[in-house]
N, C-alpha and C positions, 0 to 999 in steps of 0.2 A: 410245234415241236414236242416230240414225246421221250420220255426219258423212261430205261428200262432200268428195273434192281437188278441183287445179283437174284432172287428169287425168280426174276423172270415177270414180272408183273410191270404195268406200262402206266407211267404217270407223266400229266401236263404237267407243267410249271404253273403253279398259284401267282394271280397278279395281286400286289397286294397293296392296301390304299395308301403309298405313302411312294415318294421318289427315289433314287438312289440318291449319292452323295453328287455326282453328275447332272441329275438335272431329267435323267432320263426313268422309266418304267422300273419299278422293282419288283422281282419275282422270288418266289419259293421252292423246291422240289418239296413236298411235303407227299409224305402217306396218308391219306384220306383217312384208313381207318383208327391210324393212333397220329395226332394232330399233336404238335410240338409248342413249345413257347410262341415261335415265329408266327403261326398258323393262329393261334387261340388269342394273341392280340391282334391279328388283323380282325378275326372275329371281333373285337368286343369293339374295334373302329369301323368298321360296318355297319357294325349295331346303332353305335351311336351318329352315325352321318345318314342313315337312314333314320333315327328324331331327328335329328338335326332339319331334312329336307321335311317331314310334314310340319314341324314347326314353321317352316320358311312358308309353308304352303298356306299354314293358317293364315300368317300376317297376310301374305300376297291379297288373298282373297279379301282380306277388312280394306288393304290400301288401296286396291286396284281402282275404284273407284272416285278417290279424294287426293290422291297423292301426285304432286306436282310431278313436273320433268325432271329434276333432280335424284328425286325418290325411286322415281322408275326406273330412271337408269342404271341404281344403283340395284333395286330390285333383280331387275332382268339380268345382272351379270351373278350374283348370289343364286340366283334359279338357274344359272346355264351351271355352273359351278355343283351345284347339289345335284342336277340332274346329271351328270356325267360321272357324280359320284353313282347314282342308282342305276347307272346303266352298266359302268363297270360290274358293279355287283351281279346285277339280273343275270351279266351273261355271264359269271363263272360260277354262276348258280344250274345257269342252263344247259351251262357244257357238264 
């Protein structure tokens, strides 16, 4: 869905990393080229859940190998978790 100004210029809706009140997706109308409160802390939470996921990455990689069924399990939903944060990103990077 794209949303026009009055200027005539044509903008998606920013998905942004956090839910609504609901339970469901939250999004932004933001102007790309002057970025709002709303817009510049989703940035600084991107930022940070993108360290957040290589730090995940480090551990993984020391545990993977020594780490009981417990661990793993625990693991692998933290890794699905971070990875859907980075893929959210990538693709509203990529649009």
């Amino acid at each position: 869905m794209r949303f026009v100004s009055v200027s005539g210029e044509s903008f998606e809706p920013r998905p942004l990393p956090w839910c609504g009140a609901d339970g469901k997706p939250a999004y932004a109308i933001v102007d790309p080229d002057r970025p709002g409160p709303v817009s510049r802390r989703a940035d600084v939470m991107e930022d940070a859940q993108l360290e957040m996921a290589g730090i995940l990455l480090g551990h993984a990689r020391q545990l993977v190998g020594e780490a009981g069924t417990e661990e793993l399990r625990y693991l692998v939903v933290e890794l699905t978790r971070s990875l859907a944060d980075v893929l959210r990103i990538a693709l509203r990077v990529k649009s």
